[in-house]
C-alpha positions as CSV (number, residue, x, y, z in Angstrom):
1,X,59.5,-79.1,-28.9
2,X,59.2,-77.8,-25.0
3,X,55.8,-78.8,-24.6
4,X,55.3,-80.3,-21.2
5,X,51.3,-81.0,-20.8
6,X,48.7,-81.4,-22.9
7,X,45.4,-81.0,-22.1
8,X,42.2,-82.7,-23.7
9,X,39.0,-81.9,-22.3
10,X,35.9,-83.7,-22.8
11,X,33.5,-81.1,-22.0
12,X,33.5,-76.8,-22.2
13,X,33.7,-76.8,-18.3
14,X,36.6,-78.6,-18.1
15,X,38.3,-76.6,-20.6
16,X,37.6,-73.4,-18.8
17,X,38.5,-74.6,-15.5
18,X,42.0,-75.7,-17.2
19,X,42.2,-71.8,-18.5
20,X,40.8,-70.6,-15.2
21,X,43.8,-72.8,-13.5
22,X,46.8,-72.1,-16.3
23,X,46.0,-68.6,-17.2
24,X,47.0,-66.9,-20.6
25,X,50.0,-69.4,-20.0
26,X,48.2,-72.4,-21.7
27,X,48.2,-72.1,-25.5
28,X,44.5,-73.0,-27.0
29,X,44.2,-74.7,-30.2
30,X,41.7,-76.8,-32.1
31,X,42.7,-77.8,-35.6
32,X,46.2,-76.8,-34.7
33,X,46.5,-75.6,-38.5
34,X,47.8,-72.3,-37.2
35,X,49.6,-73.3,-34.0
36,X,51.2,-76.5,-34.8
37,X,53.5,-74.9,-37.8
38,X,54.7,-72.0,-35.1
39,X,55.4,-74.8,-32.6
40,X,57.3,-77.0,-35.4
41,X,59.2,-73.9,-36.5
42,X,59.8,-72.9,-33.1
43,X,58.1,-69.9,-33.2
44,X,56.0,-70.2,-30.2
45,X,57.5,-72.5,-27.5
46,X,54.4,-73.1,-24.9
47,X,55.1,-75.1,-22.1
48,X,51.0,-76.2,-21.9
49,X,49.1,-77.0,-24.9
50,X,45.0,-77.4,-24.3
51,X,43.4,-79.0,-27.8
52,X,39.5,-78.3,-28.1
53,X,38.5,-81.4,-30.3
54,X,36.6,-83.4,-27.7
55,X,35.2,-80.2,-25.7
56,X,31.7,-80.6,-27.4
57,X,32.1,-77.4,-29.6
58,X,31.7,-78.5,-33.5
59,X,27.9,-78.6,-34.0
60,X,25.8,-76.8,-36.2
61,X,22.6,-76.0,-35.8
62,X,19.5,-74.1,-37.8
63,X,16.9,-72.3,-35.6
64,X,14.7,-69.8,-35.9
65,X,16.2,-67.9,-38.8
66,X,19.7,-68.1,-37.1
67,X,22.9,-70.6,-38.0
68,X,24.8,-71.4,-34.9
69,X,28.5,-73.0,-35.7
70,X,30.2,-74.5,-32.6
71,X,33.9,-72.7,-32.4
72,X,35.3,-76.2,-33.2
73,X,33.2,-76.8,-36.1
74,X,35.4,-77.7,-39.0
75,X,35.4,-75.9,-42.7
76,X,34.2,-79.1,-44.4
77,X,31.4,-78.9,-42.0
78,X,30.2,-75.5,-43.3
79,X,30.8,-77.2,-46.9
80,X,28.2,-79.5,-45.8
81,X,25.1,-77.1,-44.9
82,X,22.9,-75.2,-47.1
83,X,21.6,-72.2,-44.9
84,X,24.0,-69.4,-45.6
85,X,25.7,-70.0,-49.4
86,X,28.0,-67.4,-48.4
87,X,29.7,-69.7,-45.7
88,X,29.5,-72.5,-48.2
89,X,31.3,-70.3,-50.9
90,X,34.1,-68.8,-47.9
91,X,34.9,-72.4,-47.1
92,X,35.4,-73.8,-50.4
93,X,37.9,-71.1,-51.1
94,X,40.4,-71.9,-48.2
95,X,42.8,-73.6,-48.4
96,X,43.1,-77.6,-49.5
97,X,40.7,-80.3,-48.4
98,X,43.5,-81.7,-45.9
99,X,43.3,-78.0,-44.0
100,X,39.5,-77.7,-44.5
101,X,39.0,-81.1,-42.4
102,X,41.3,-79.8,-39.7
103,X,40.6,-76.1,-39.5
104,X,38.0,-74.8,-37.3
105,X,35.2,-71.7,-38.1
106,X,36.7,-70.8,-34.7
107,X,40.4,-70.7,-35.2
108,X,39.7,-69.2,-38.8
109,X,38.9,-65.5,-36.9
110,X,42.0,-66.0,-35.8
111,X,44.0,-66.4,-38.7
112,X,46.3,-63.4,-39.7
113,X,45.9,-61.5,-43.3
114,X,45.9,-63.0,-45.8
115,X,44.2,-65.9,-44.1
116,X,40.6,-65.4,-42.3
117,X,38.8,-66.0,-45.6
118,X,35.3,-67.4,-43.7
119,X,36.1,-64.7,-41.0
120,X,35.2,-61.8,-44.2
121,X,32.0,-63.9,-44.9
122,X,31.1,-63.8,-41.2
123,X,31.7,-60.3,-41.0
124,X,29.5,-58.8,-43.8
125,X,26.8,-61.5,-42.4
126,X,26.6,-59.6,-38.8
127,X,27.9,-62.6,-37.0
128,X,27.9,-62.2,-33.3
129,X,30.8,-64.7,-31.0
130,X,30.2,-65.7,-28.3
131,X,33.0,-65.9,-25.6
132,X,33.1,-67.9,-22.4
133,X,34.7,-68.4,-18.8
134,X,34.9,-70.1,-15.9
135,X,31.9,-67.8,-14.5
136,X,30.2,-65.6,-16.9
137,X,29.4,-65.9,-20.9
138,X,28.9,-62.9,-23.6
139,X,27.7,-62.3,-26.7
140,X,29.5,-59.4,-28.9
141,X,29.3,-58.6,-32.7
142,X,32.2,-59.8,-34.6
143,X,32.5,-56.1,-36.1
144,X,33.4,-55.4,-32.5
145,X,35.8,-58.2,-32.0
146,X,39.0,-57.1,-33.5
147,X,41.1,-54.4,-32.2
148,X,43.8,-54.4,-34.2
149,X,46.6,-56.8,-36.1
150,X,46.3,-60.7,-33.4
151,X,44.8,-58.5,-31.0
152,X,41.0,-59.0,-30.2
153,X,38.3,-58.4,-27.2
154,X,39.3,-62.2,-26.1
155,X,40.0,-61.8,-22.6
156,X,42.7,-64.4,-20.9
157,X,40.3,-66.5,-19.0
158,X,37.8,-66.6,-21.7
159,X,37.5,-69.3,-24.9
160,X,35.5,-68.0,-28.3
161,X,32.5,-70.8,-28.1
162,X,30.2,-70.7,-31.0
163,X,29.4,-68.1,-34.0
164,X,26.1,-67.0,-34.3
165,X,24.9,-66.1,-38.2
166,X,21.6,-64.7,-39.0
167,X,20.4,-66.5,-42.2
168,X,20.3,-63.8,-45.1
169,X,16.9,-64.1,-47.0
170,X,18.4,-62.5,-50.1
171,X,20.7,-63.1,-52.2
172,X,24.9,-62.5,-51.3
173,X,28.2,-62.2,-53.0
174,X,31.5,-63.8,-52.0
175,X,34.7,-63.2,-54.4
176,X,38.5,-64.6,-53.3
177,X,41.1,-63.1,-56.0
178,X,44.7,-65.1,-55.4
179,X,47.2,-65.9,-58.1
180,X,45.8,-69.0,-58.7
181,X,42.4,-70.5,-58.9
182,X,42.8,-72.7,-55.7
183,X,44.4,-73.2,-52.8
184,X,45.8,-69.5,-52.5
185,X,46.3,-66.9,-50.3
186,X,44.5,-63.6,-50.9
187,X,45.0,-60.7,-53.0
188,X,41.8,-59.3,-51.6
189,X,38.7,-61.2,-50.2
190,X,35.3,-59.3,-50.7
191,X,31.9,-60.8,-48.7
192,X,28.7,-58.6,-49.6
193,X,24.8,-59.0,-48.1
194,X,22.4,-56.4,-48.7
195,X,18.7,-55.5,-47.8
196,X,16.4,-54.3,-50.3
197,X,12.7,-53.4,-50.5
198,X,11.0,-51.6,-53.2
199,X,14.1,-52.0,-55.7
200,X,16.2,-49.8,-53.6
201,X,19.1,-51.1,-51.1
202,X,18.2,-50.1,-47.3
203,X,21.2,-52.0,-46.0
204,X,24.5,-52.9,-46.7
205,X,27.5,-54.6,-45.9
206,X,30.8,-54.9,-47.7
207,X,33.8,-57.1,-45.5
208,X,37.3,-57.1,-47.1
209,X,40.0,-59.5,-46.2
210,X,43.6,-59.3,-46.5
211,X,43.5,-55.4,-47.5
212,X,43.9,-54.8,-43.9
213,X,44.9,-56.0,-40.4
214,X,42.3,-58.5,-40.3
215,X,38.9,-58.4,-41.5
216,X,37.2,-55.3,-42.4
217,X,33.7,-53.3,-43.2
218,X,34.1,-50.8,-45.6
219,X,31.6,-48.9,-44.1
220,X,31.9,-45.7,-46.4
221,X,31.5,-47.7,-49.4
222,X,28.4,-49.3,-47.7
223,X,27.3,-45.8,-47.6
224,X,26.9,-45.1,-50.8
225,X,24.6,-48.0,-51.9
226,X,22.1,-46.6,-49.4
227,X,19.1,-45.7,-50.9
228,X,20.1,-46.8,-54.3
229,X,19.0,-49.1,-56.9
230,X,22.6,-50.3,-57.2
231,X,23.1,-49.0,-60.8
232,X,26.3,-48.1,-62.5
233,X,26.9,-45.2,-60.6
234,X,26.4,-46.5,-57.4
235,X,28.5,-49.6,-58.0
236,X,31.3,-46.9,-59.1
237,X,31.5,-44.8,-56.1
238,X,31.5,-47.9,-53.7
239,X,34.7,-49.4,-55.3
240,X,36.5,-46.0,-55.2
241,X,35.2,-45.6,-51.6
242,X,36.7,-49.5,-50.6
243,X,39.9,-48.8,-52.0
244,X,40.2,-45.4,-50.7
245,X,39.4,-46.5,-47.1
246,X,41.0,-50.2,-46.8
247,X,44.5,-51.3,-45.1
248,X,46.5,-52.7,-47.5
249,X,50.4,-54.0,-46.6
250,X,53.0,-55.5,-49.2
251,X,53.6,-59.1,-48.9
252,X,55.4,-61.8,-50.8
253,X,51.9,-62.0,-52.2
254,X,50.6,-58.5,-53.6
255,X,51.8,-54.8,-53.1
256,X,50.0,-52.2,-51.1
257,X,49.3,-50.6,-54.1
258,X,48.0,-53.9,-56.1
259,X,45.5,-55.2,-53.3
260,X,44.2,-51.3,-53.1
261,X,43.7,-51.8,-57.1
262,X,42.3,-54.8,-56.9
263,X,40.0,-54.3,-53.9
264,X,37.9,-51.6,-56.2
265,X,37.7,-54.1,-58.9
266,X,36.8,-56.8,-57.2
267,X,33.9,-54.6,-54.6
268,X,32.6,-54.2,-58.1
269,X,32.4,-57.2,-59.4
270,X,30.8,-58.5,-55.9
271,X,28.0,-55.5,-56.4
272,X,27.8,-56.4,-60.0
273,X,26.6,-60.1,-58.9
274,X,23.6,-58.3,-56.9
275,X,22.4,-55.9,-59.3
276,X,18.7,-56.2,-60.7
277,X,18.6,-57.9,-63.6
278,X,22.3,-59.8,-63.3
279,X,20.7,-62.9,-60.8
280,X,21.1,-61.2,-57.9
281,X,18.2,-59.1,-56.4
282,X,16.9,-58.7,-59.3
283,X,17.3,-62.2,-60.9
């Protein structure tokens, strides 16, 4: 262990004058889920440690058609609200209880593939973070927040302080396939919202997990529902389109090739959920 200092602030000021003072040097951490097993293992060796648990960051709150989850706000938290089933459905489906009462919404965005499974549901919800320093705060879609594989638009003076989710008014879908019915990593995670009026779809949104290097919209296969009444046709070219344009790598998990399989056949199941007539829209 080479940890020298850590850091527990009681408020979000103090923790960003601590980053403003320590720079990109201080390792940030909340549930420590993540972090703590790199530390253990020796994997990261930070000098300065700065825990989030007492910064004032975990609450959730239901306003004007919008969800607002405090960066610190743990997954048996979202277990606990009703607003947006989707969240509810994300955070059931990670991990065990123990890591769902120590695991944060926040650090969850974080979280390399396979992992980030509430990160996909955020993603096809149009979830916007908002990020914080010392001196200025901004808002910024989480569609826009990843770069690439652990790289984001995080700057090093600035902490991710709350998620912002508009409540969905219709129905969504939310499908985790692992090799086991609990407590697994992903083959392919699969979050779908849509808009709808008159029968046909006038938005979409398909978000994929661990088919890529983090979370993804399949935005051709969003194309293709466009306009649509979702039939069988529709549903069809969608999958093909999702497992044409995902990511996928080869872990100890899946193969490239199995997660691309798989991410058509489970896109479809998710649509099939939402079709008229099968308790989605049109149950």
């Amino acid at each position: 262990m080479t940890v020298h200092s850590y850091y527990l602030p009681r408020s979000l000021p103090e923790a960003l004058d601590l980053l403003a003072d320590h720079g990109p040097s201080l390792l940030v951490m909340a549930g420590g889920t993540v972090v703590m097993p790199l530390i253990n293992e020796g994997l990261s060796l930070p000098e300065a440690v700065m825990g989030l648990r007492r910064a004032g960051l975990d609450r959730l709150e239901r306003t004007d058609g919008m969800l607002t989850i405090g960066a610190t706000a743990t997954l048996t938290q979202l277990l606990e609200q009703d607003a947006v089933p989707m969240l509810r459905d994300a955070a059931r489906n990670t991990a065990s209880w123990s890591i769902r009462n120590m695991g944060t919404v926040g650090g969850n965005l974080f979280t390399p593939p396979p992992g980030g499974d509430v990160a996909v549901a955020l993603l096809a919800l149009d979830a916007t973070v908002t990020l914080a320093s010392a001196t200025a705060r901004r808002d910024l879609p989480l569609a826009d927040f990843y770069t690439g594989f652990m790289t984001d638009r995080l700057a090093d003076d600035e902490l991710l302080v709350e998620v912002r989710v508009p409540i969905p008014t219709a129905p969504t879908a939310y499908i985790k396939f692992g090799r086991k019915h609990a407590n697994t990593p992903a083959v392919v995670t699969v979050a779908v919202r849509l808009a709808w009026d008159g029968g046909a779809v006038t938005d979409a949104r398909i978000a994929l997990g661990a088919v890529g290097p983090h979370p993804i919209r399949a935005r051709d296969a969003e194309r293709w529902l466009i306009g649509t009444t979702l039939g069988p046709d529709a549903i069809a070219a969608a999958a093909s389109a999702a497992a044409k344009e995902c990511e996928p790598f080869t872990d100890a998990i899946a193969t490239d090739w199995y997660r691309r399989r798989m991410t058509g056949v489970f896109v479809a199941r998710a649509l099939e959920q939402l079709a008229p007539g099968a308790g989605g829209k049109g149950g």
